[in-house]
N, C-alpha and C positions, 0 to 999 in steps of 0.2 A: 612465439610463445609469450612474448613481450605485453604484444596487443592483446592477449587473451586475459592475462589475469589486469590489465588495465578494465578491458570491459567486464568480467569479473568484479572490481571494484565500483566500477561506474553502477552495475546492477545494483551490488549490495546497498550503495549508497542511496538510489531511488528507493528501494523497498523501506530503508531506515526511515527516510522524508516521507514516503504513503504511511507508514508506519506511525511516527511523530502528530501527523496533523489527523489522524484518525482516532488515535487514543487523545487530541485534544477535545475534536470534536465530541466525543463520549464525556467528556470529563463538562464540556458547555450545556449537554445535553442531562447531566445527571447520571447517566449508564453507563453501566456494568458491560464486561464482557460478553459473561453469560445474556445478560440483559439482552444485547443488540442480538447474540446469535440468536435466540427466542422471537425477536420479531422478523425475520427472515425464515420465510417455509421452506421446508427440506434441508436445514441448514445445521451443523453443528457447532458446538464448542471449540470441537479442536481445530476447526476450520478458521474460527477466527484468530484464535492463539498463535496460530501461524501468520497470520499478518500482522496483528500488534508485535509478532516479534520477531521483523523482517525478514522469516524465513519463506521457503515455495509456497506459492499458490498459482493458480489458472486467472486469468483475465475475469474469468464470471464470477467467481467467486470475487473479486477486489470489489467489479461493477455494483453488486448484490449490498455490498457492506456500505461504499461509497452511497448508494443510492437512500439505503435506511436512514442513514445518515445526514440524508440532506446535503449531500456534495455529488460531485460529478467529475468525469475525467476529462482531460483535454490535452491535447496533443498540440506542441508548438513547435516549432524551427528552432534549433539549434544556433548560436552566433557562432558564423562557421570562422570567426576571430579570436573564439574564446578559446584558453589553453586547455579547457576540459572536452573539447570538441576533436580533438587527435586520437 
């Protein structure tokens, strides 16, 4: 149960970090919330509010906003030496 709410935490804390450098990138860009969901087709309001505020969303939905936005995702290796990697 230990490991559960460890990764549990590990989640939240990645959403807060996509979270952080998305509402930076809006704020470099001049834009609004509403703003970014508006240039994304078929996309909503609430759908971004949930990301600026670390809570659920689906992969496509991140890619969709990431992308508006002029950023992109990437996947790296873990330091399998780092104490966050247990």
């Amino acid at each position: 149960m230990e490991n559960q709410t460890n990764q549990e935490q590990m989640i939240a804390e990645q959403k807060e970090q996509f979270a952080k450098i998305i509402k930076q990138q809006m704020k470099n860009r001049n834009l609004t919330v509403r703003g970014v969901a508006e240039l994304i087709e078929n996309f909503s309001f609430p759908q971004l509010t949930r990301i600026t505020g670390g809570k659920n969303y689906n992969i496509d939905t991140l890619i969709k906003v990431l992308d508006v936005l002029g950023l992109e995702l990437n996947v790296t290796l873990k330091d399998i030496n780092s104490k966050d990697s247990k």
